[in-house]
Biopython code that builds the backbone (N, CA, C, O; Angstrom):
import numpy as np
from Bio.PDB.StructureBuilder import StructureBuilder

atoms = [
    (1, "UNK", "N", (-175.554, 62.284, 83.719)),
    (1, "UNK", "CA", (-174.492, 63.026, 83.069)),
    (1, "UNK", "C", (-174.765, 63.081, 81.563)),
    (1, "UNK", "O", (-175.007, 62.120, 80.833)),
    (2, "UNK", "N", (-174.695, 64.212, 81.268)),
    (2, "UNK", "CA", (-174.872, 64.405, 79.972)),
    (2, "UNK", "C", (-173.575, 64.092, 78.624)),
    (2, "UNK", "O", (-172.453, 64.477, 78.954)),
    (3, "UNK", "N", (-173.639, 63.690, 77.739)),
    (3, "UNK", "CA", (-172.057, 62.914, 77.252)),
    (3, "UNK", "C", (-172.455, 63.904, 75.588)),
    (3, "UNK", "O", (-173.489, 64.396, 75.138)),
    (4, "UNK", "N", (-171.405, 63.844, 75.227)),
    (4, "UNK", "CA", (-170.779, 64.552, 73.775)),
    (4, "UNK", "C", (-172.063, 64.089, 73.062)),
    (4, "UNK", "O", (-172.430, 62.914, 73.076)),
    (5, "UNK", "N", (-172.841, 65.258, 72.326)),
    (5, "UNK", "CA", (-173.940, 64.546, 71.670)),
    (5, "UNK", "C", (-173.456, 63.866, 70.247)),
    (5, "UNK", "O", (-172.272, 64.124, 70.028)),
    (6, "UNK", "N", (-174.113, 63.015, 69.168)),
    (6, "UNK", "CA", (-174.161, 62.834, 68.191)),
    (6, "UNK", "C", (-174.693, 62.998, 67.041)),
    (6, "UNK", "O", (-175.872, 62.644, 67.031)),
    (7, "UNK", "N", (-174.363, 63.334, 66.206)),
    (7, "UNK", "CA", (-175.217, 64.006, 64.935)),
    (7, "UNK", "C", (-175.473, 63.051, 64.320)),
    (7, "UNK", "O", (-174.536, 62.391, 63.870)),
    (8, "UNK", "N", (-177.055, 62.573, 64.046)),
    (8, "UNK", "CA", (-177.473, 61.814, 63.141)),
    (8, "UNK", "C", (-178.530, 62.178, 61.960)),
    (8, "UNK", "O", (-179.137, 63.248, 61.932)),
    (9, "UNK", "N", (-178.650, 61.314, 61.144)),
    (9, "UNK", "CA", (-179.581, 61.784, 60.627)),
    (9, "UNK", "C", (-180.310, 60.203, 59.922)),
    (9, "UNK", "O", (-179.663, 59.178, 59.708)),
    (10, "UNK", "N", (-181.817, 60.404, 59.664)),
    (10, "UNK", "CA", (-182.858, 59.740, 59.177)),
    (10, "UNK", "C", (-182.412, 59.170, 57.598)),
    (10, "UNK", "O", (-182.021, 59.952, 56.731)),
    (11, "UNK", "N", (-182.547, 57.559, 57.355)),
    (11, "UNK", "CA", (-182.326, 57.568, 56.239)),
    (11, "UNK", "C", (-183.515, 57.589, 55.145)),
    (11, "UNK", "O", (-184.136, 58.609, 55.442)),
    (12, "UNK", "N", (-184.201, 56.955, 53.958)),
    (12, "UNK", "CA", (-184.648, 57.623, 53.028)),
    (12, "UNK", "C", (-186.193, 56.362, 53.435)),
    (12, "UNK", "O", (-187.410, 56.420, 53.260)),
    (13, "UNK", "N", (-185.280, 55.395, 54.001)),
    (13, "UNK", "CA", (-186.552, 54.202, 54.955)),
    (13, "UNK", "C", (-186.762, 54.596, 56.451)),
    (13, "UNK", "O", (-187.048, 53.692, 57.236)),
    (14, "UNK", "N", (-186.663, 55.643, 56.822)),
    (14, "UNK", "CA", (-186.696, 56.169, 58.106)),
    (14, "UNK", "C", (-185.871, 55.738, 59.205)),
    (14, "UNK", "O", (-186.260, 56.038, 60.334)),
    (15, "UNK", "N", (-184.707, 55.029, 59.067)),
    (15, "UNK", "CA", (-184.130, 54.449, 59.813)),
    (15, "UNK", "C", (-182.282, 55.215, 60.410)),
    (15, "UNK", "O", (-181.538, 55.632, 59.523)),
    (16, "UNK", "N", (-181.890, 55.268, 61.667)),
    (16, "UNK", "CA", (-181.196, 55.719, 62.129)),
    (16, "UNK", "C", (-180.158, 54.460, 62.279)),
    (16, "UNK", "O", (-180.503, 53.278, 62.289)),
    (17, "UNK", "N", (-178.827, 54.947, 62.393)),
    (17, "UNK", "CA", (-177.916, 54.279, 62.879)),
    (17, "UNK", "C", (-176.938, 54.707, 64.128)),
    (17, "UNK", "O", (-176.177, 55.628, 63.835)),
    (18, "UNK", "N", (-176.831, 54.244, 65.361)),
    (18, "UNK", "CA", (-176.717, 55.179, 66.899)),
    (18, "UNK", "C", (-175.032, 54.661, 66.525)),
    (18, "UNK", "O", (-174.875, 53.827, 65.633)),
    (19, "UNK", "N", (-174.057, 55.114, 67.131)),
    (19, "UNK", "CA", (-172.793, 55.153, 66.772)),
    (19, "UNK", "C", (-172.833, 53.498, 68.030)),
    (19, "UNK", "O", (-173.689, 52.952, 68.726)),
    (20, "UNK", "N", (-171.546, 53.300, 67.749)),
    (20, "UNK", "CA", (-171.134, 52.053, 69.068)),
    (20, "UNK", "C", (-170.465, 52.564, 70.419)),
    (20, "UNK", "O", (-170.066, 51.961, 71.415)),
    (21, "UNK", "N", (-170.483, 53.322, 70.220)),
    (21, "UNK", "CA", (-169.833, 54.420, 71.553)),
    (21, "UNK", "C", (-171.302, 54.493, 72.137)),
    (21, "UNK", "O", (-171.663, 54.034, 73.221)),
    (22, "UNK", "N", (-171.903, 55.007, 71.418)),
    (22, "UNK", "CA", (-173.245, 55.533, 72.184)),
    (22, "UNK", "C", (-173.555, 54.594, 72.899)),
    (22, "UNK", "O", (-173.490, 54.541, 74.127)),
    (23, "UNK", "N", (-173.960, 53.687, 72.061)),
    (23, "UNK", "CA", (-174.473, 52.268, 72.624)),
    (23, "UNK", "C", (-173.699, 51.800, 73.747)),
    (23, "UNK", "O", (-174.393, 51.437, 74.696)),
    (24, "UNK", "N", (-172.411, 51.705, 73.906)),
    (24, "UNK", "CA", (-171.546, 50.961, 75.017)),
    (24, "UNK", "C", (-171.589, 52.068, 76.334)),
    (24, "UNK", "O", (-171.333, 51.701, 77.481)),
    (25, "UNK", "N", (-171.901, 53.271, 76.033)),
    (25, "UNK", "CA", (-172.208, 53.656, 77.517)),
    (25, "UNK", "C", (-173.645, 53.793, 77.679)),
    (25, "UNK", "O", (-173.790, 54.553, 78.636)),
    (26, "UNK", "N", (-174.895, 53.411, 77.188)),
    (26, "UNK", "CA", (-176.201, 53.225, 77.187)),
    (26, "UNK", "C", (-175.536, 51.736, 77.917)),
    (26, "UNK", "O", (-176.196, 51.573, 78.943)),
    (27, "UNK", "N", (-174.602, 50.714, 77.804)),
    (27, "UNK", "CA", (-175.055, 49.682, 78.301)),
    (27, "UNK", "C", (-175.724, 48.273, 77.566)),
    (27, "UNK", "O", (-175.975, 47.125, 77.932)),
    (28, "UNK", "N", (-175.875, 49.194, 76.119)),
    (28, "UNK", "CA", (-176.494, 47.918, 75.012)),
    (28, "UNK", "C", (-175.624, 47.562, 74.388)),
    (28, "UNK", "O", (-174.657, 48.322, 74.441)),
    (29, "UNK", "N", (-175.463, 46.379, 73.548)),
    (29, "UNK", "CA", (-174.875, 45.886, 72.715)),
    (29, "UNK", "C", (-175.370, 44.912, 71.715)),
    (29, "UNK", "O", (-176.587, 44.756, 71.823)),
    (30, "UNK", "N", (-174.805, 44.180, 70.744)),
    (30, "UNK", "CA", (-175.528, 43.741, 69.840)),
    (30, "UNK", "C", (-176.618, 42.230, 70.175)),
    (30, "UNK", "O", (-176.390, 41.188, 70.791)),
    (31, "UNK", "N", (-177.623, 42.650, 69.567)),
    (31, "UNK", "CA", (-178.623, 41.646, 70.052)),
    (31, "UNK", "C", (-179.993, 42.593, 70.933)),
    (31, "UNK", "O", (-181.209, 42.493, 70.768)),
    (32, "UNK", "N", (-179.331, 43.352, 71.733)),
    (32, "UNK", "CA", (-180.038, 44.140, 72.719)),
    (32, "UNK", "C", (-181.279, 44.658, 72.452)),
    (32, "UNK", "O", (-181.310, 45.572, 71.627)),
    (33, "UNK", "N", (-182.468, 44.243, 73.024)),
    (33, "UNK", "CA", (-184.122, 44.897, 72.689)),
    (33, "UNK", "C", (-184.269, 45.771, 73.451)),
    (33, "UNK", "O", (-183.902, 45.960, 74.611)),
    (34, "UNK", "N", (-185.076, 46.551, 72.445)),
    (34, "UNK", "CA", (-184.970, 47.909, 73.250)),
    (34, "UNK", "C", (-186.349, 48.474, 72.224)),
    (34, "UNK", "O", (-186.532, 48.516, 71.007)),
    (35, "UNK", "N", (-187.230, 48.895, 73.530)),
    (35, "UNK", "CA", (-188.560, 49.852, 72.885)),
    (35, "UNK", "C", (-187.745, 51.778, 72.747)),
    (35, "UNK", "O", (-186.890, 52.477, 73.291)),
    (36, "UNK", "N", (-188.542, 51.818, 71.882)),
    (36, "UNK", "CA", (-188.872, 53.003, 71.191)),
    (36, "UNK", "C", (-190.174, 53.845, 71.843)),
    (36, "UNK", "O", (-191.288, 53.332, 71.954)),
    (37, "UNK", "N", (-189.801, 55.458, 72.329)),
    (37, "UNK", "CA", (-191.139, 56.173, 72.449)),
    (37, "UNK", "C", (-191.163, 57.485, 72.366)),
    (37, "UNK", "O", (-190.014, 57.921, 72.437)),
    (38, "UNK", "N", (-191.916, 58.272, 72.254)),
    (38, "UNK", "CA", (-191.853, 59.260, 71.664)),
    (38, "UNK", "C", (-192.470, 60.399, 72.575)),
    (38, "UNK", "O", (-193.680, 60.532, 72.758)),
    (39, "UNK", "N", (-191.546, 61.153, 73.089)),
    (39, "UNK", "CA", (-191.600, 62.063, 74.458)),
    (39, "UNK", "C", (-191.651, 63.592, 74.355)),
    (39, "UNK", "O", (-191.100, 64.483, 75.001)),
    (40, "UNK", "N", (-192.579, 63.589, 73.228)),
    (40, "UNK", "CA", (-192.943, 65.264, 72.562)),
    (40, "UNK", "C", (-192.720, 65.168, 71.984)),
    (40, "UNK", "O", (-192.337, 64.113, 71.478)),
    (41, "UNK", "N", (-192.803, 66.940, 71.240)),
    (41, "UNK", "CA", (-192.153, 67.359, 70.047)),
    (41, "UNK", "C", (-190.617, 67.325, 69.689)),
    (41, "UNK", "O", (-189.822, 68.055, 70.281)),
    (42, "UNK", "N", (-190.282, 66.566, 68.830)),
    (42, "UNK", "CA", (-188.652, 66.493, 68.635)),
    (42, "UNK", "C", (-187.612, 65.653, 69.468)),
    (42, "UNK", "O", (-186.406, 65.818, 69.284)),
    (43, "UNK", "N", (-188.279, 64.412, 70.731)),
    (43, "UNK", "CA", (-188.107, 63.851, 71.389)),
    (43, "UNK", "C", (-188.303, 62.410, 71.065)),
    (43, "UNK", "O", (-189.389, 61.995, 70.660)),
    (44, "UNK", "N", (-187.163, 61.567, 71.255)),
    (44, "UNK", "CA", (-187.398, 60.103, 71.226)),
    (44, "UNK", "C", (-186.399, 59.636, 72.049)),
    (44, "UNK", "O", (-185.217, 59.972, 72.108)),
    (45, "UNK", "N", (-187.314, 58.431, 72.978)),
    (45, "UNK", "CA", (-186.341, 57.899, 73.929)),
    (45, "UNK", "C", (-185.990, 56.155, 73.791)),
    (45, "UNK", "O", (-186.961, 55.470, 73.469)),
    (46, "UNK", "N", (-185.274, 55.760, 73.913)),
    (46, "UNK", "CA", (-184.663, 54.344, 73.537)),
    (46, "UNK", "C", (-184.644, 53.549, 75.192)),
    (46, "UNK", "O", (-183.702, 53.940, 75.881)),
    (47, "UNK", "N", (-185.323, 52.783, 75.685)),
    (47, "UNK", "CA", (-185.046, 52.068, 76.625)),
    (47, "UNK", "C", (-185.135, 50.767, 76.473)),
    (47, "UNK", "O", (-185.965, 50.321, 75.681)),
    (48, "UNK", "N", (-184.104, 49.715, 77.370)),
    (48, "UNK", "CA", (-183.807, 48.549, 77.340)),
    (48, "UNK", "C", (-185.395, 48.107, 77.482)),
    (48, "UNK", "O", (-186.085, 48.814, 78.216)),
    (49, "UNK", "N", (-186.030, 46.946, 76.804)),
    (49, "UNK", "CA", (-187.161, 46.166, 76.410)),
    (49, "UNK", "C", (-187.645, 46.213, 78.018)),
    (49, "UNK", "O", (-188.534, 46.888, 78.537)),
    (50, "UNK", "N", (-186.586, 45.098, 78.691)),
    (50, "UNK", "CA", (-187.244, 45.177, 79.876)),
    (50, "UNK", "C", (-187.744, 45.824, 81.381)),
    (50, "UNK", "O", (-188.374, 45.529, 82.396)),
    (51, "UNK", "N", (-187.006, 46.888, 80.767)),
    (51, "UNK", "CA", (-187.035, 48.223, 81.417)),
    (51, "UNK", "C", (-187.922, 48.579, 81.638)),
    (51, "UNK", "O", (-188.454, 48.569, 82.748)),
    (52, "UNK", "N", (-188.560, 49.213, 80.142)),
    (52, "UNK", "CA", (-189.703, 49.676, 79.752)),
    (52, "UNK", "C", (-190.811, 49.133, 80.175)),
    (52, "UNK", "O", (-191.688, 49.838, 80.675)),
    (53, "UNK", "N", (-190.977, 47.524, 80.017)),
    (53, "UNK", "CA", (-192.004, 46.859, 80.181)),
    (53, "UNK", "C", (-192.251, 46.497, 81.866)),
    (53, "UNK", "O", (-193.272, 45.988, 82.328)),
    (54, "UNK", "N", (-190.873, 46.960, 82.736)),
    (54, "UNK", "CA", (-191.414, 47.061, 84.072)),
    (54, "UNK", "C", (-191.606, 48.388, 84.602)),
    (54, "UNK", "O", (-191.866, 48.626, 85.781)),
    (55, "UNK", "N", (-191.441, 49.412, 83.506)),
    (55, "UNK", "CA", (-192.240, 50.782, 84.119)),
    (55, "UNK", "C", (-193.302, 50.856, 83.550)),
    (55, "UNK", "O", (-194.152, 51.382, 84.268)),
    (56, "UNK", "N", (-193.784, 50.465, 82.226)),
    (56, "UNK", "CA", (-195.023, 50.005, 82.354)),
    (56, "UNK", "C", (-196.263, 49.452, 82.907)),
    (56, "UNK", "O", (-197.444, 49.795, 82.863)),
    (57, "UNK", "N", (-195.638, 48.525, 83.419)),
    (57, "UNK", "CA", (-196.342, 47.528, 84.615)),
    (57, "UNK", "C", (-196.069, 48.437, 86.056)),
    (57, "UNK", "O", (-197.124, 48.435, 86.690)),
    (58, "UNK", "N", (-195.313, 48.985, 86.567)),
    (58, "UNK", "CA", (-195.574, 50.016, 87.816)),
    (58, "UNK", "C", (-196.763, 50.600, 87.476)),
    (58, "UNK", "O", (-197.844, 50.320, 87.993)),
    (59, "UNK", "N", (-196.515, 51.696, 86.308)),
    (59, "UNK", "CA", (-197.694, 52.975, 86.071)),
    (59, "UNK", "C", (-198.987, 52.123, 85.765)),
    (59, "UNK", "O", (-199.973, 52.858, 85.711)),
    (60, "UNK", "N", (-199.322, 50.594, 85.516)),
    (60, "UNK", "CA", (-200.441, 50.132, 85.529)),
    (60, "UNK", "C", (-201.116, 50.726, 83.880)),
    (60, "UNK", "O", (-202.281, 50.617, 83.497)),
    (61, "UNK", "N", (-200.157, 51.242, 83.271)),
    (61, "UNK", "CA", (-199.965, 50.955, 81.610)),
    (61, "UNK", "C", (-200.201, 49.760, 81.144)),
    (61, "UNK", "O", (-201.229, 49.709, 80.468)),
    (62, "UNK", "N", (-199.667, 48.844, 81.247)),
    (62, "UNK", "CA", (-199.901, 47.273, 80.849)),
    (62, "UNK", "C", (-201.288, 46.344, 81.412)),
    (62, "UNK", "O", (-201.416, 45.165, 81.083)),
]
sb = StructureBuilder()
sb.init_structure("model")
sb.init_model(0)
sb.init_chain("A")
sb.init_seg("    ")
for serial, (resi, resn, name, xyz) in enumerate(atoms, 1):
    if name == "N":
        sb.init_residue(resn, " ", resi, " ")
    sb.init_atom(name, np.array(xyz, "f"), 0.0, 1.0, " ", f" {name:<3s}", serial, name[0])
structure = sb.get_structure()
C-alpha cells in the first residue's frame, strides 16, 4: 500500500531527516539499523539491517 508521500529535502552535509510517522509505519524506531541502497536513477531504498543482510545472503551477494 502506498501511504501519503513526504517532502524532503537534502541538507548542506547530505543528510535527510524521515518524519516519525514514516518511520512508525516502516516499523523502525529509534536505535533501528537499517542499510541504505540505491535502486536507479532518483531511487533510494531503506531496509531493516537484517533484512537486507538475509536477502543478501539468499541472492549469494554476501
Amino acid at each position: 500500500m502506498i501511504r501519503e508521500p513526504a517532502e524532503l529535502s537534502i541538507d548542506e552535509d547530505g543528510k535527510v531527516s524521515l518524519p516519525i510517522g514514516l518511520l512508525a509505519e516502516a516499523g523502525l524506531g529509534t536505535g533501528a539499523r537499517i542499510m541504505a541502497f540505491s535502486d536507479g536513477d532518483g531511487r533510494i531504498v531503506l531496509q531493516r539491517e537484517a533484512d537486507a543482510l538475509e536477502r543478501l545472503l539468499q541472492e549469494g551477494t554476501l
